[in-house]
N, CA, C and O atoms as a CHARMM CRD file, in Angstrom:
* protein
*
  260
    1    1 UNK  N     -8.59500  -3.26600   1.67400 PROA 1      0.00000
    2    1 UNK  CA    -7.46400  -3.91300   2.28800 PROA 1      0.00000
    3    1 UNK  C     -7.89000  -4.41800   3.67100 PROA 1      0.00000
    4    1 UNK  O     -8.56100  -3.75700   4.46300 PROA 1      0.00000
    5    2 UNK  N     -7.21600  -6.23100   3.97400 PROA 2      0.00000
    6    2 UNK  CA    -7.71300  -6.09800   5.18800 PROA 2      0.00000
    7    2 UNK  C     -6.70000  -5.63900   6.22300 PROA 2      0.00000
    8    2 UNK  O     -5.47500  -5.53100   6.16800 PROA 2      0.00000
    9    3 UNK  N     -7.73700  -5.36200   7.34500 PROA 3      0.00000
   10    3 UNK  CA    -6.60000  -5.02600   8.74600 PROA 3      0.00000
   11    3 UNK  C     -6.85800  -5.78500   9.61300 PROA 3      0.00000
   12    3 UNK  O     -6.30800  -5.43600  10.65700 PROA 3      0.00000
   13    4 UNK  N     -7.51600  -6.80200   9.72300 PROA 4      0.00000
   14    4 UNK  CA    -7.51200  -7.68500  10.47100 PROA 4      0.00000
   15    4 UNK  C     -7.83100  -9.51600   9.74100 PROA 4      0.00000
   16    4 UNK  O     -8.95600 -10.01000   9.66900 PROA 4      0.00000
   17    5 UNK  N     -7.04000  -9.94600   9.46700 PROA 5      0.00000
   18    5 UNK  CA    -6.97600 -11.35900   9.20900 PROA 5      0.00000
   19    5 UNK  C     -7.85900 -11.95000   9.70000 PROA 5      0.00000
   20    5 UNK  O     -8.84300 -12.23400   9.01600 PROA 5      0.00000
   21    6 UNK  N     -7.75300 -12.38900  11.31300 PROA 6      0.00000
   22    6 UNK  CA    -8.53300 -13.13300  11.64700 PROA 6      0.00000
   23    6 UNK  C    -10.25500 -12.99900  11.49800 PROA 6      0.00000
   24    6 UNK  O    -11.22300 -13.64000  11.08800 PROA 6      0.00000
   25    7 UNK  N     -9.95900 -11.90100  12.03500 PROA 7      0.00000
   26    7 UNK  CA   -11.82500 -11.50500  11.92800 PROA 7      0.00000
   27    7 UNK  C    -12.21900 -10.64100  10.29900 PROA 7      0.00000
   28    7 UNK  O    -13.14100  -9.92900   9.90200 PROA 7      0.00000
   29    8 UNK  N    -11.42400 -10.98100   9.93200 PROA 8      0.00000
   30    8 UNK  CA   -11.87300 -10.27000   8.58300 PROA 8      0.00000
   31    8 UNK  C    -12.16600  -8.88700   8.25000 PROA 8      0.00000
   32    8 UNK  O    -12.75600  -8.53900   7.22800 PROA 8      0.00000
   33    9 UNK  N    -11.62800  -7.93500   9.36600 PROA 9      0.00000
   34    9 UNK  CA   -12.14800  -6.24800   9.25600 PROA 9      0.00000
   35    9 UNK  C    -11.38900  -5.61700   8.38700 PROA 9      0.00000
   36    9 UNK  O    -10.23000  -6.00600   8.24500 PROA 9      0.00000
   37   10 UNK  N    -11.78900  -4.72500   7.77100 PROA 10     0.00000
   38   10 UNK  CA   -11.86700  -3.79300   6.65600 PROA 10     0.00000
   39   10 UNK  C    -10.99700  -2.26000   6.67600 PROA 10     0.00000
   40   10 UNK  O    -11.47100  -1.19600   7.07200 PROA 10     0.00000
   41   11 UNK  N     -9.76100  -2.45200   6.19600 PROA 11     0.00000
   42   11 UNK  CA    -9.73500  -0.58700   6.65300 PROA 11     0.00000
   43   11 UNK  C    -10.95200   0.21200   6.58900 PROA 11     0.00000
   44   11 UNK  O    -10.88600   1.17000   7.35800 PROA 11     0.00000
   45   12 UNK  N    -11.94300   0.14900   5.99100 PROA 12     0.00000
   46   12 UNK  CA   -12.91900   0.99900   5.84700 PROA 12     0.00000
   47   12 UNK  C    -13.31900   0.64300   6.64000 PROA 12     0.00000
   48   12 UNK  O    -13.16000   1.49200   7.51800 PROA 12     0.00000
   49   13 UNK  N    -14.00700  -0.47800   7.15200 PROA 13     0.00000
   50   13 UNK  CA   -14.77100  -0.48000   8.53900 PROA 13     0.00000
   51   13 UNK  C    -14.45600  -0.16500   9.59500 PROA 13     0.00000
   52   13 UNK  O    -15.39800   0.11300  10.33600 PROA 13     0.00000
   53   14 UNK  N    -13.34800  -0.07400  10.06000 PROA 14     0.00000
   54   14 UNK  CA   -11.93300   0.31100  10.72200 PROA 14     0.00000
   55   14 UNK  C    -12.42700   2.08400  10.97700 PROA 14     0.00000
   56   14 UNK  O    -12.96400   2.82000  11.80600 PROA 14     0.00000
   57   15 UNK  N    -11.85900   2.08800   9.73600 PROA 15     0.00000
   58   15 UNK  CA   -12.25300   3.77200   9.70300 PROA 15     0.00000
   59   15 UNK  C    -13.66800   4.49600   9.96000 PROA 15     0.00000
   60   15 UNK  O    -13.96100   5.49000  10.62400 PROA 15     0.00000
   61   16 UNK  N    -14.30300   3.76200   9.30700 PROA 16     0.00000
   62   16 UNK  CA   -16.05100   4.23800   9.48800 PROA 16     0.00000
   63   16 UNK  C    -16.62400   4.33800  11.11900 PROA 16     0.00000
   64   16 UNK  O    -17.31200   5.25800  11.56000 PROA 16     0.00000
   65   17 UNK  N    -16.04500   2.87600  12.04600 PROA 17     0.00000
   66   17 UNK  CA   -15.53500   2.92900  13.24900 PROA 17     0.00000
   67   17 UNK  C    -15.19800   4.20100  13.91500 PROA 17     0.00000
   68   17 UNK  O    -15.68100   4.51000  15.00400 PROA 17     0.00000
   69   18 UNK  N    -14.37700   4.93100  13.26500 PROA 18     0.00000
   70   18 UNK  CA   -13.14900   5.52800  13.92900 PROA 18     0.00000
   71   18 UNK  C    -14.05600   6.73900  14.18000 PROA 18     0.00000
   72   18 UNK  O    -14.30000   7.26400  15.26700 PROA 18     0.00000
   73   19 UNK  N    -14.66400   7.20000  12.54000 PROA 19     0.00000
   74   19 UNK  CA   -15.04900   8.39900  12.43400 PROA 19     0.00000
   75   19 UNK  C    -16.59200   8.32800  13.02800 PROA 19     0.00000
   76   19 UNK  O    -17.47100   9.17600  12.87400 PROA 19     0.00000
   77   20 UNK  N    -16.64800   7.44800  13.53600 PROA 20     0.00000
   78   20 UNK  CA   -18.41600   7.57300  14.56400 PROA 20     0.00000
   79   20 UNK  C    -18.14600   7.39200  15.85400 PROA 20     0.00000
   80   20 UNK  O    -19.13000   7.37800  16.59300 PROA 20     0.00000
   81   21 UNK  N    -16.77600   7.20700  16.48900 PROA 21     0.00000
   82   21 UNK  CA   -16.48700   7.60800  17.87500 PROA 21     0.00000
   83   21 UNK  C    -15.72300   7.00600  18.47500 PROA 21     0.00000
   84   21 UNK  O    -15.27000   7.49800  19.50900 PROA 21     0.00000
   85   22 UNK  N    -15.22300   5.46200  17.94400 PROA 22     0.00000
   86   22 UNK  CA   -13.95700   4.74300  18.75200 PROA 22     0.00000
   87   22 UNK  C    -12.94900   5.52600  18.29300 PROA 22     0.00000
   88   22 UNK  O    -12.60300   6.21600  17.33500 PROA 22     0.00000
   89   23 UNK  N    -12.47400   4.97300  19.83200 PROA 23     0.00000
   90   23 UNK  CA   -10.94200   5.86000  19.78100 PROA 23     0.00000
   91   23 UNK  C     -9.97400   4.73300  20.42800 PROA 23     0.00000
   92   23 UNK  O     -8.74700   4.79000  20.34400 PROA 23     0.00000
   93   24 UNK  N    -10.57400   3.86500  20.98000 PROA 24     0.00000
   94   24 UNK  CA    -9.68200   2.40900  21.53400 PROA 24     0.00000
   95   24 UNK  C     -9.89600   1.46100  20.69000 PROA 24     0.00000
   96   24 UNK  O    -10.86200   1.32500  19.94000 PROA 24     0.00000
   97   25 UNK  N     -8.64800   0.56000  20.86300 PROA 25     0.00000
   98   25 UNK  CA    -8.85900  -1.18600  19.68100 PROA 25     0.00000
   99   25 UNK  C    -10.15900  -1.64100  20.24700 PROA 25     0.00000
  100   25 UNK  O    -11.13600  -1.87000  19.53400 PROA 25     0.00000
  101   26 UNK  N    -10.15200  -1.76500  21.51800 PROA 26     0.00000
  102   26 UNK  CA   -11.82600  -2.68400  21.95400 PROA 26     0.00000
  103   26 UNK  C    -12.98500  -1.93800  21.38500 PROA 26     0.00000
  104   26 UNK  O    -14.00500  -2.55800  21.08100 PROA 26     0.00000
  105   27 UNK  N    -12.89800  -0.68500  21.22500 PROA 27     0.00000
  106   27 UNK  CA   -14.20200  -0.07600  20.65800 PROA 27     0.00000
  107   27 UNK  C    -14.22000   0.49500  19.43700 PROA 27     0.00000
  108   27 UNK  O    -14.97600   1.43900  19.20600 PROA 27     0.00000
  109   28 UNK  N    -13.46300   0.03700  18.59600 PROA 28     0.00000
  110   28 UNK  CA   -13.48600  -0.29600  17.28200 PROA 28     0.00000
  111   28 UNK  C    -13.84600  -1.61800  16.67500 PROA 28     0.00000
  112   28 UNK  O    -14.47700  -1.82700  15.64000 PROA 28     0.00000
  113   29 UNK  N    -13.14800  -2.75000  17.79900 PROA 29     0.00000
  114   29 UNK  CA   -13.82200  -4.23300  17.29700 PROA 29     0.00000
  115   29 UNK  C    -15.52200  -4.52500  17.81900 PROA 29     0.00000
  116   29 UNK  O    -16.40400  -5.22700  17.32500 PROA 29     0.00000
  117   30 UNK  N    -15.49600  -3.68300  18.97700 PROA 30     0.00000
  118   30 UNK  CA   -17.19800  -3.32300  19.35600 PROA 30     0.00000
  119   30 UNK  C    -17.23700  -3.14100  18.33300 PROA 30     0.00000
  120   30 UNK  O    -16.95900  -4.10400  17.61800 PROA 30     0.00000
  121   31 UNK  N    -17.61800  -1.75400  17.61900 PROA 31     0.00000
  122   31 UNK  CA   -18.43000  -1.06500  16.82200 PROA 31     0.00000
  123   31 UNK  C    -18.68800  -2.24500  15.67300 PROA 31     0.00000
  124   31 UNK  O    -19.78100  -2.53900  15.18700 PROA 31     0.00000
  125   32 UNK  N    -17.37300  -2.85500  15.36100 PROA 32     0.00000
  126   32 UNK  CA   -17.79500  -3.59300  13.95900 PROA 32     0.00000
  127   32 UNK  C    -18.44300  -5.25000  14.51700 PROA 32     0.00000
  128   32 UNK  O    -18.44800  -6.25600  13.80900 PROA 32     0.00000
  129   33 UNK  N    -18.84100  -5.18400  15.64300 PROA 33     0.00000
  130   33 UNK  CA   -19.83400  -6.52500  16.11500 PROA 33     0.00000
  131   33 UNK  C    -18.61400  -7.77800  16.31100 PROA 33     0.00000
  132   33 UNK  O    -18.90200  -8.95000  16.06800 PROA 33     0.00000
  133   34 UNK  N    -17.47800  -7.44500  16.69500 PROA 34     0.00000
  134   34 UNK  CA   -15.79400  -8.48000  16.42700 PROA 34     0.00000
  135   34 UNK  C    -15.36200  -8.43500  17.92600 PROA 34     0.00000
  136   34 UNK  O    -15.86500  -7.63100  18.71100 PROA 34     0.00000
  137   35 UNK  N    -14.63200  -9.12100  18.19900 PROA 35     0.00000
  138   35 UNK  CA   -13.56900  -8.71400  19.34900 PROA 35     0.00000
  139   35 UNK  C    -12.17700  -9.54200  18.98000 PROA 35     0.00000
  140   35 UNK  O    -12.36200 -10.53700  18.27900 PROA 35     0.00000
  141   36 UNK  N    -10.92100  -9.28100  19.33300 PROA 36     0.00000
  142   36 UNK  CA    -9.82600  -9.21500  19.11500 PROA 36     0.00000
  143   36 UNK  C     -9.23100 -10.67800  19.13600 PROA 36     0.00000
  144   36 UNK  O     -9.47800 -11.44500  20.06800 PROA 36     0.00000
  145   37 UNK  N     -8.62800 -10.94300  18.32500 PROA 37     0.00000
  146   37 UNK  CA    -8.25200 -12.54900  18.41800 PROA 37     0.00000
  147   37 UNK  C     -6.85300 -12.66500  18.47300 PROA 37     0.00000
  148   37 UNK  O     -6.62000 -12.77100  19.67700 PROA 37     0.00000
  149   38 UNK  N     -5.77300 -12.70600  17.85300 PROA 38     0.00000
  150   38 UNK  CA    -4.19600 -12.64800  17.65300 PROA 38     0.00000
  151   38 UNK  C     -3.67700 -11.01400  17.94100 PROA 38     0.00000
  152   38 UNK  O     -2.52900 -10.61700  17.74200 PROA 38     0.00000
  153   39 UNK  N     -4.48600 -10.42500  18.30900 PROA 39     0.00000
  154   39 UNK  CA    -3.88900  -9.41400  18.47600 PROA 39     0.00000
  155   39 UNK  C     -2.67800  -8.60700  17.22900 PROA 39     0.00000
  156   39 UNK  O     -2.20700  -7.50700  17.51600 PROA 39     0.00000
  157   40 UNK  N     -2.33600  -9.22600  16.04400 PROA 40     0.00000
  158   40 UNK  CA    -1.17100  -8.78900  15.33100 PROA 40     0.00000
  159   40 UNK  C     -1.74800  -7.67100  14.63600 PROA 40     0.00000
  160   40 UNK  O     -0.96600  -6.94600  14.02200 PROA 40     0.00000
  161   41 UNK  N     -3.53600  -7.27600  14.61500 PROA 41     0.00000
  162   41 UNK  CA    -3.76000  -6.32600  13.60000 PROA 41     0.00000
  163   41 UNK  C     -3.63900  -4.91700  14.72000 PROA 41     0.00000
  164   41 UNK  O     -3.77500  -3.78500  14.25700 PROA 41     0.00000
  165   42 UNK  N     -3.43700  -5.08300  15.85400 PROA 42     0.00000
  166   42 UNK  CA    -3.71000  -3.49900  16.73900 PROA 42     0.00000
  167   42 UNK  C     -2.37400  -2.75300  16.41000 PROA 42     0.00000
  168   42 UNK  O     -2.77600  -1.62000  16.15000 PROA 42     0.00000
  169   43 UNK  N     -1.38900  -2.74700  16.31100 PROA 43     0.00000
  170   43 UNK  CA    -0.46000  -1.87200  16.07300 PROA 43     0.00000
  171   43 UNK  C     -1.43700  -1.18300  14.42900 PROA 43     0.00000
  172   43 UNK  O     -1.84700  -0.07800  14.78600 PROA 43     0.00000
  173   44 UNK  N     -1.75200  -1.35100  13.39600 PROA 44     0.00000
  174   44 UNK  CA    -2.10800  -1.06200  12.37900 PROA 44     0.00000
  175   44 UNK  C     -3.92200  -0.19600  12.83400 PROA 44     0.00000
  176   44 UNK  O     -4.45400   0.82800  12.40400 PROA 44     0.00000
  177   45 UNK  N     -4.39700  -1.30000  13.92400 PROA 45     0.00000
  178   45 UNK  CA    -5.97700  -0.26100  14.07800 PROA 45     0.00000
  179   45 UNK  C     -5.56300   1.20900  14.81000 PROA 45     0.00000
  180   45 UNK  O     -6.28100   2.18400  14.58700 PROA 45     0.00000
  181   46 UNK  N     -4.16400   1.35700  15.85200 PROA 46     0.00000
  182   46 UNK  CA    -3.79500   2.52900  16.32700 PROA 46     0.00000
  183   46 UNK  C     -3.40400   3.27000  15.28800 PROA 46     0.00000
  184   46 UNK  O     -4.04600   4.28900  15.03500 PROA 46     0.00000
  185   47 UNK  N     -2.31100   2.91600  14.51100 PROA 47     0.00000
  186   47 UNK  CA    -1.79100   3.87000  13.76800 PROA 47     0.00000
  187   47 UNK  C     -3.31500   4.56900  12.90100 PROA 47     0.00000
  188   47 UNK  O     -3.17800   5.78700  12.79500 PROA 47     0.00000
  189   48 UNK  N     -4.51800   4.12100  12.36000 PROA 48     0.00000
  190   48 UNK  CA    -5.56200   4.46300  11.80700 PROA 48     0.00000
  191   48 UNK  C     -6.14800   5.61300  12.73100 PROA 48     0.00000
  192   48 UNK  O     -6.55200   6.72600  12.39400 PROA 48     0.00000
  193   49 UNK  N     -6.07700   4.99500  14.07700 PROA 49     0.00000
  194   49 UNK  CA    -7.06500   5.58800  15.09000 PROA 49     0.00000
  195   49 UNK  C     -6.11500   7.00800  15.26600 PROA 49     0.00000
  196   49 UNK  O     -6.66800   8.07600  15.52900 PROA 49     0.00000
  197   50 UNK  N     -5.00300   6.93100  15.13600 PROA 50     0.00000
  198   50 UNK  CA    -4.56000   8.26000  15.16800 PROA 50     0.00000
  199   50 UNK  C     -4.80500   8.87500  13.58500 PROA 50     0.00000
  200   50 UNK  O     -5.23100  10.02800  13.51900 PROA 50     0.00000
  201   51 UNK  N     -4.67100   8.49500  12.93000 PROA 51     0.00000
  202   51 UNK  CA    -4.58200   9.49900  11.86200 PROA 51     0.00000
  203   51 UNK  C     -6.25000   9.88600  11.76100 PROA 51     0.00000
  204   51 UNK  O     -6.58900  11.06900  11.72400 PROA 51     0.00000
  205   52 UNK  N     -7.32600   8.70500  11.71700 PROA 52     0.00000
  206   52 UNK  CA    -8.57600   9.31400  11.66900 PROA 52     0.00000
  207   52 UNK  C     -8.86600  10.33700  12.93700 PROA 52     0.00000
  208   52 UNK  O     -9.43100  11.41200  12.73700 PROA 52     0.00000
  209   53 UNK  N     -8.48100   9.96600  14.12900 PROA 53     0.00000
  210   53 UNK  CA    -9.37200  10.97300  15.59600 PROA 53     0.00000
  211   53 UNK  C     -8.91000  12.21800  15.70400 PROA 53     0.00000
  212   53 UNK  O     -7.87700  12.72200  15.26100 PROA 53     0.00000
  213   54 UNK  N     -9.92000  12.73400  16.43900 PROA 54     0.00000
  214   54 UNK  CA    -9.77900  14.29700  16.25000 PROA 54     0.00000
  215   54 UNK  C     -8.68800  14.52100  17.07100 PROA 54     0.00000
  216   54 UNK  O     -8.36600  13.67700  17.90700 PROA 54     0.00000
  217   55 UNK  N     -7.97600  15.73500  16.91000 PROA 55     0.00000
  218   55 UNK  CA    -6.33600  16.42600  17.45700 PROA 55     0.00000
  219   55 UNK  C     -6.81800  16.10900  19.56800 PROA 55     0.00000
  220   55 UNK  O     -6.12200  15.89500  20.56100 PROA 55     0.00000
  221   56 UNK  N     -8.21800  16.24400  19.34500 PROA 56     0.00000
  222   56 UNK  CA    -7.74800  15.98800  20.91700 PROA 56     0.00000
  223   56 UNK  C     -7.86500  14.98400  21.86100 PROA 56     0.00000
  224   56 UNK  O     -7.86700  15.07300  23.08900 PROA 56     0.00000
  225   57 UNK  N     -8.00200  13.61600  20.84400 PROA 57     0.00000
  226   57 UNK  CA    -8.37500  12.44800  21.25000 PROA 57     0.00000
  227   57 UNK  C     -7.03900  11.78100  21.07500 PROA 57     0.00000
  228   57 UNK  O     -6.69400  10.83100  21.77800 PROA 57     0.00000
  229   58 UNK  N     -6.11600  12.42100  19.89500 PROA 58     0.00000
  230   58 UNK  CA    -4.84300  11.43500  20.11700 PROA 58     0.00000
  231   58 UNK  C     -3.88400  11.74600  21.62000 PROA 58     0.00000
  232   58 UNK  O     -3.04000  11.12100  22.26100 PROA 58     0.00000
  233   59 UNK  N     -4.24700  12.45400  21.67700 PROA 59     0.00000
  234   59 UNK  CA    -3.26400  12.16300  23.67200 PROA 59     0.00000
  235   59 UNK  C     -4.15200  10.76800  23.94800 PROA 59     0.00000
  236   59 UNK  O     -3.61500   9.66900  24.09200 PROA 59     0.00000
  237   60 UNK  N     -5.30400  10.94700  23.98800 PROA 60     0.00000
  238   60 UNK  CA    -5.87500   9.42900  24.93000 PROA 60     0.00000
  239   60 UNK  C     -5.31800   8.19800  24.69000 PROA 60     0.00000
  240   60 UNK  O     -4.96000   7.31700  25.47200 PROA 60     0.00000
  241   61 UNK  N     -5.29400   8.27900  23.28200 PROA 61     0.00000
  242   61 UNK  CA    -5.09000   7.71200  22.03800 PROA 61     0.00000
  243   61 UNK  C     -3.59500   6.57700  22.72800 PROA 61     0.00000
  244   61 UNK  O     -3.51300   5.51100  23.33700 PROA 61     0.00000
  245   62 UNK  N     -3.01100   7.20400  22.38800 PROA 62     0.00000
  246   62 UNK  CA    -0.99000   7.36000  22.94900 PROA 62     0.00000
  247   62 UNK  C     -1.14400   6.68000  24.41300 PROA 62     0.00000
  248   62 UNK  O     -0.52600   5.65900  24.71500 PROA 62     0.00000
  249   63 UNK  N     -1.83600   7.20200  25.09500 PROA 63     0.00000
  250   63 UNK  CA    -2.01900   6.77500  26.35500 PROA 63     0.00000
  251   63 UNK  C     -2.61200   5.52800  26.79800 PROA 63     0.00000
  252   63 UNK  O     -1.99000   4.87500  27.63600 PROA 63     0.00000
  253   64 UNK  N     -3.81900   5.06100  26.32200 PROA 64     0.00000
  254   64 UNK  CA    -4.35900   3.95000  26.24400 PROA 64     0.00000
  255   64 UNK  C     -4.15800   2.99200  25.36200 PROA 64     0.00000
  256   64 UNK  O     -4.87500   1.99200  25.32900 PROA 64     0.00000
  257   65 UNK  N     -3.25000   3.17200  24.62300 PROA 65     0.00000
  258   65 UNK  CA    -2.83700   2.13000  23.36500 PROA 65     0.00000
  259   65 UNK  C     -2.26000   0.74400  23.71900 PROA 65     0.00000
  260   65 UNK  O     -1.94800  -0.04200  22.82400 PROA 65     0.00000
């Protein structure tokens, strides 16, 4: 499924992202070599970034969103 239209990113890439250390939208579109265009897919890369990051990264998470 995609989660990002414009740039073409991948829930899985998204996630694979997530689970090797981004915890922000910019360093999730880092990781996958992208940066952010319409902005309409970040509500959907947070909601991921919380459910993939570890219990003590979602405060940052919430905070920097």
């Amino acid at each position: 499924m995609y989660v990002c239209n414009c740039k073409g990113l991948r829930e899985n890439q998204v996630r694979t992202s997530i689970q090797a250390g981004a915890h922000k939208v910019a360093q999730v579109f880092h990781a996958c070599g992208e940066s952010p265009q319409c902005a309409r897919c970040v509500h959907r890369i947070v909601t991921l970034i919380r459910a993939e990051a570890p219990r003590t990264r979602r405060d940052d998470v919430s905070r920097h969103a």
